[in-house]
C-alpha positions in Angstrom: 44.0 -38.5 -8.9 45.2 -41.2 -6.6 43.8 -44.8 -7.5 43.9 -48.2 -6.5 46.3 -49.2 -9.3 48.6 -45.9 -9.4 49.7 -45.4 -5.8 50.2 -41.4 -5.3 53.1 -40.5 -3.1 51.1 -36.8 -2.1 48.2 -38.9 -0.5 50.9 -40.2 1.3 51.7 -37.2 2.4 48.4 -35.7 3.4 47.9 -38.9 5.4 50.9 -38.6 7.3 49.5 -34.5 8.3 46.3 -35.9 8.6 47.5 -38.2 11.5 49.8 -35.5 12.6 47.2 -33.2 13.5 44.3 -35.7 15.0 46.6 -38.7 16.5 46.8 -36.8 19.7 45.8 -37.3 23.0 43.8 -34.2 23.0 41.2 -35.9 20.8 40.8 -39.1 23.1 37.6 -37.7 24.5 35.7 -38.2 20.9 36.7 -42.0 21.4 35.6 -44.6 23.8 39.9 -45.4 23.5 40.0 -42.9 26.1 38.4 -45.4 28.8 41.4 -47.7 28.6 43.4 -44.9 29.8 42.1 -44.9 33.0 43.3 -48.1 34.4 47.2 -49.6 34.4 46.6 -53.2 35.1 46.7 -54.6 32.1 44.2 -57.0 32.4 42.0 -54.0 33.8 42.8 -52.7 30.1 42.2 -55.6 28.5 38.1 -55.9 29.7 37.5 -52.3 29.4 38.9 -52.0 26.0 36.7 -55.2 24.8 33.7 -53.4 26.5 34.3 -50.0 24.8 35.0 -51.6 21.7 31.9 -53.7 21.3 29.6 -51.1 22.0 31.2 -48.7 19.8 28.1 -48.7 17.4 25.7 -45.3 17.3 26.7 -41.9 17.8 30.1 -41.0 20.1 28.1 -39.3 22.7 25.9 -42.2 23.5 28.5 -45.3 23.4 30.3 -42.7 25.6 27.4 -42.7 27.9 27.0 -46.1 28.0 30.5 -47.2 28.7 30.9 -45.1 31.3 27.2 -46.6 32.6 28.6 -50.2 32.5 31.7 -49.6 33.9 30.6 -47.4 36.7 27.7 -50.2 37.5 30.3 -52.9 37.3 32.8 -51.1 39.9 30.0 -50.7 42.0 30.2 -54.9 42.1 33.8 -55.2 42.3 36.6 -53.0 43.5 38.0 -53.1 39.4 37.0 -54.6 35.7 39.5 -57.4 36.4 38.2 -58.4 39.9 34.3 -58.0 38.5 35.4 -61.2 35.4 36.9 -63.2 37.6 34.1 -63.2 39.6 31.9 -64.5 36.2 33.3 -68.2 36.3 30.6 -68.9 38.9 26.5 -68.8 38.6 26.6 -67.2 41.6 28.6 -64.3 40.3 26.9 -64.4 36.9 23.4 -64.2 38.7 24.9 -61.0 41.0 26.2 -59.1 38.2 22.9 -59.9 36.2 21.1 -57.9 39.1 23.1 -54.9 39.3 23.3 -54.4 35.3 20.0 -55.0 35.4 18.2 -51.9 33.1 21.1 -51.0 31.4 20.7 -50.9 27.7 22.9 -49.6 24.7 20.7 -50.0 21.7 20.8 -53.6 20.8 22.6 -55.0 23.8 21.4 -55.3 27.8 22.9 -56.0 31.0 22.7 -59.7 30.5 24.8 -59.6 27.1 27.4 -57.5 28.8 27.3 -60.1 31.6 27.9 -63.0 28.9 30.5 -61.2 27.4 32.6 -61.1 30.9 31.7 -64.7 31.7 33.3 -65.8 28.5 36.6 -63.3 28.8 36.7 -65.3 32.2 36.8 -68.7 30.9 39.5 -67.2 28.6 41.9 -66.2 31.3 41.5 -69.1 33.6 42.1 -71.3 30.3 44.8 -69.6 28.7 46.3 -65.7 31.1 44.3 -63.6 29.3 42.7 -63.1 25.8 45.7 -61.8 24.3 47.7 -65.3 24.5 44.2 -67.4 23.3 44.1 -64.7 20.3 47.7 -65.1 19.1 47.8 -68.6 19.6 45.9 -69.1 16.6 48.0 -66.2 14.8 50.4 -67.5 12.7 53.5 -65.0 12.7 53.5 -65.2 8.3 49.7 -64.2 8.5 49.2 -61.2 6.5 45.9 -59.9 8.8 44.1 -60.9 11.6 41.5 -63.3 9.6 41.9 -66.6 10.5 43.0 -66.1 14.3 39.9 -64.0 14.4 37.8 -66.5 13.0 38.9 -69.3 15.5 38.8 -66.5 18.7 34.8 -66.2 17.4 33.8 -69.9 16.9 35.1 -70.6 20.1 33.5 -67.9 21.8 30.3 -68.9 20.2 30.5 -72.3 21.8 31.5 -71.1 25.2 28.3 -68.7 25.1 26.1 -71.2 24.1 27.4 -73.3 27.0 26.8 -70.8 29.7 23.4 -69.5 28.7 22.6 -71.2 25.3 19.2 -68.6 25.3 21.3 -65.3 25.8 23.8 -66.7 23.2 21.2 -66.7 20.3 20.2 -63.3 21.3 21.2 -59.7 21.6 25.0 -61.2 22.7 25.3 -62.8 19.4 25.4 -58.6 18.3 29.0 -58.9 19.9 30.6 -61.8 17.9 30.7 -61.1 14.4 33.7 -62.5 12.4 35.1 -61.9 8.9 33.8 -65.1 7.6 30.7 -64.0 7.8 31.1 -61.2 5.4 30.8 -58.3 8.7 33.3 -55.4 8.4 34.2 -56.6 11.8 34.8 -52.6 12.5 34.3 -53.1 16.4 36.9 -55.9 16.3 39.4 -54.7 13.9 39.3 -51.7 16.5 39.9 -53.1 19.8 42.7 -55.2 17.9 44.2 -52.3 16.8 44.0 -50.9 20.3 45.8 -54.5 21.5 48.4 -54.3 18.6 49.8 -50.5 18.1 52.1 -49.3 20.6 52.2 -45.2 21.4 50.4 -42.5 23.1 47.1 -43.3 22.0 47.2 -47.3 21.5 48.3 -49.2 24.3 49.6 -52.7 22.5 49.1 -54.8 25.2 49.5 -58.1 22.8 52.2 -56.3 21.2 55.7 -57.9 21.5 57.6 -57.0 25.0 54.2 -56.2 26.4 53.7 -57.3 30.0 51.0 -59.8 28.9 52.8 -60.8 25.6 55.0 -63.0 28.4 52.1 -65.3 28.2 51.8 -65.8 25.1 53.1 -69.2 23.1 56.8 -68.8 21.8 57.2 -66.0 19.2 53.4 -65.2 18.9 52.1 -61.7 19.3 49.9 -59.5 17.7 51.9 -57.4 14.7 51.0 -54.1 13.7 51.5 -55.2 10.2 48.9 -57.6 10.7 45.8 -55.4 11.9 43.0 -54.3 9.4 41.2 -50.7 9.6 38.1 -50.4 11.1 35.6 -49.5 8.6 32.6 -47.2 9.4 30.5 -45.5 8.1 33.1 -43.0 8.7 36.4 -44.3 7.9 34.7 -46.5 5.0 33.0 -42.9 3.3 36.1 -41.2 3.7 38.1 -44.2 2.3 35.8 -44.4 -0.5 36.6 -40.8 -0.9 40.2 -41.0 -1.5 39.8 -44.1 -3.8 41.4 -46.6 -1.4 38.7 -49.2 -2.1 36.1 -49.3 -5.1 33.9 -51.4 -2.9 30.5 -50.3 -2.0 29.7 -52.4 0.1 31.2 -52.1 3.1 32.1 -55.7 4.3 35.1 -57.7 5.1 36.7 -57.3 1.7 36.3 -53.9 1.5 38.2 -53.5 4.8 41.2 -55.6 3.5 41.3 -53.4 0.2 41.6 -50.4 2.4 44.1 -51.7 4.5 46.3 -53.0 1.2 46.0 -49.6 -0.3 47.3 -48.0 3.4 50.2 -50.4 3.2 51.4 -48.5 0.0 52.8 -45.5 3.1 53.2 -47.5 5.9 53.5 -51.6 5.6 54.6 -52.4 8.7 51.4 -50.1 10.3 48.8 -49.3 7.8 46.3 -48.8 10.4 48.4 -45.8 12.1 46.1 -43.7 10.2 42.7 -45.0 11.3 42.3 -42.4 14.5 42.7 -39.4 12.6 40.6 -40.5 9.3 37.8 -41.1 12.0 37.6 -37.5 13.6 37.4 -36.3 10.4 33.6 -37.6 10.3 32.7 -37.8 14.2 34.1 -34.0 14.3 32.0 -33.5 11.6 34.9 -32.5 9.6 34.0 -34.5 6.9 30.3 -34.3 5.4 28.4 -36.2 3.0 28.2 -32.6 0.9 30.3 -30.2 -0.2 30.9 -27.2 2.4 32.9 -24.9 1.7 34.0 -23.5 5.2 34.8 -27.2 6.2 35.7 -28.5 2.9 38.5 -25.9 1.6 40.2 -26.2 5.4 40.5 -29.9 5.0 43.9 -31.7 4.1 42.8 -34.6 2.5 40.9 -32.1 -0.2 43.9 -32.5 -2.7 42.8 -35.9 -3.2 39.1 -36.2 -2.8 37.3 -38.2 -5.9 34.0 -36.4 -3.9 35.4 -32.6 -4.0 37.1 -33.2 -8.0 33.2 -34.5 -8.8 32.4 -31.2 -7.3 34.8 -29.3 -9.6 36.5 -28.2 -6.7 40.6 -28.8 -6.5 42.6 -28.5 -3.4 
């Protein structure tokens, strides 16, 4: 049985098949991901993938929904998502954009937080190109993950919130800006930076080196594959729990850095290359939290499931 201190070359294996099968294009309409594929201007990408990310709490169908509801309102402003922040470093283009989102709601968050949340990406760009270079200039290149630099991104996105609406800040926005010092999983985060830092069909590593906006970025600074941590879920962290890559119970920001060290055993320089297809495994309901056996016998991981050997059931 694979374990945190004997690593097991076969779960190796069935991770690589796992990703194999699910790592597909195909599959990008069960992930808000797929919204970033519509546009090609970078910073276009860059908005919609922060939008899609932060709401990427609830079920698929409803973050789905409300994307698409925020993005469709905000195009309805501004002829595209880039066009629409730049148009948030003025009150008067706050106030606007408050109007038309005005009624849109995704479970914690309204119009207004999603309003705040572009107002502060704006005072990013005009103070540094884009988010990608304010990120990874706080990213030391010897960093083994994306704590600290996501640390100081938060704190000073805190402060900028608080500046423009101070009330908004301490509200349902503050949902938005959770960081790792604080204990949070940070899944939404960890996920949009893995969007920003993988490069291949699926990912589109815009702060990855040679990108288009990485030519902004201070010397030798960009976001590393190596460096990203997997997005833990209830999904992904079940599943991981599964296959013994954490003892954790809990959840939290440790438990996400113990996955990601046990996924480094297979793949060091990309550990989180497997975090797509360990997700569909529970949003396709493909992974349950009880033993089935018309799901559970197809599945690949089952040769290494602590849940299924419980069950007296081998692969």
């Amino acid at each position: 049985m694979p374990s945190l201190n004997s690593p097991s070359s076969a779960l190796g294996g069935l991770l690589k098949s796992l990703q194999k099968s699910f790592h597909q294009k195909n599959y990008l309409s069960s992930d808000p991901l797929e919204f970033v594929h519509r546009y090609s201007d970078p910073l276009d990408q860059e908005i919609v993938a922060l939008i899609a990310a932060l709401l990427a709490y609830g079920n698929v169908k409803q973050i789905r929904r409300s994307v698409g509801e925020a993005l469709n309102k905000i195009e309805g402003l501004r002829q595209s998502p880039k066009l629409w922040v730049q148009s948030l470093s003025t009150e008067s283009g706050r106030a606007e954009s408050r109007r038309a989102l005005n009624g849109w709601v995704h479970r914690f968050n309204v119009g207004d937080d999603l309003v705040l949340l572009g107002a502060v990406l704006s005072q990013s760009w005009l103070a540094h190109g884009s988010m990608g270079a304010q990120f990874v200039a706080n990213l030391d290149p010897r960093a083994s993950d994306i704590s600290e630099a996501l640390d100081a991104l938060i704190r000073v996105w805190r402060k900028w919130a608080h500046a423009i609406d101070p009330t908004r800040a301490s509200g349902s926005f503050s949902y938005f800006l959770t960081a790792p010092e604080d204990g949070s999983c940070c899944k939404r985060w960890c996920m949009f930076l893995r969007w920003m830092g993988r490069k291949d069909e699926l990912d589109p590593g815009l702060w990855a080196q040679g990108e288009i906006l990485s030519a902004q970025f201070p010397p030798g600074r960009w976001l590393r594959a190596s460096q990203l941590v997997i997005p833990l879920d209830t999904h992904t962290g079940r599943i991981s729990q599964y296959l013994a890559l954490t003892k954790r119970k809990s959840l939290n920001w440790q438990a996400a850095l113990e996955v990601t060290a046990s996924l480094r055993r297979w793949d060091s320089d990309d550990p989180t290359r497997y975090d797509f297809a360990l997700a569909r495994l529970g949003i396709l309901d493909l992974c349950q939290r009880k033993y089935k056996k018309e799901i559970c016998t197809q599945c690949q991981l089952l040769p290494a499931c602590r849940f299924a050997r419980k069950k007296g059931i081998r692969g």
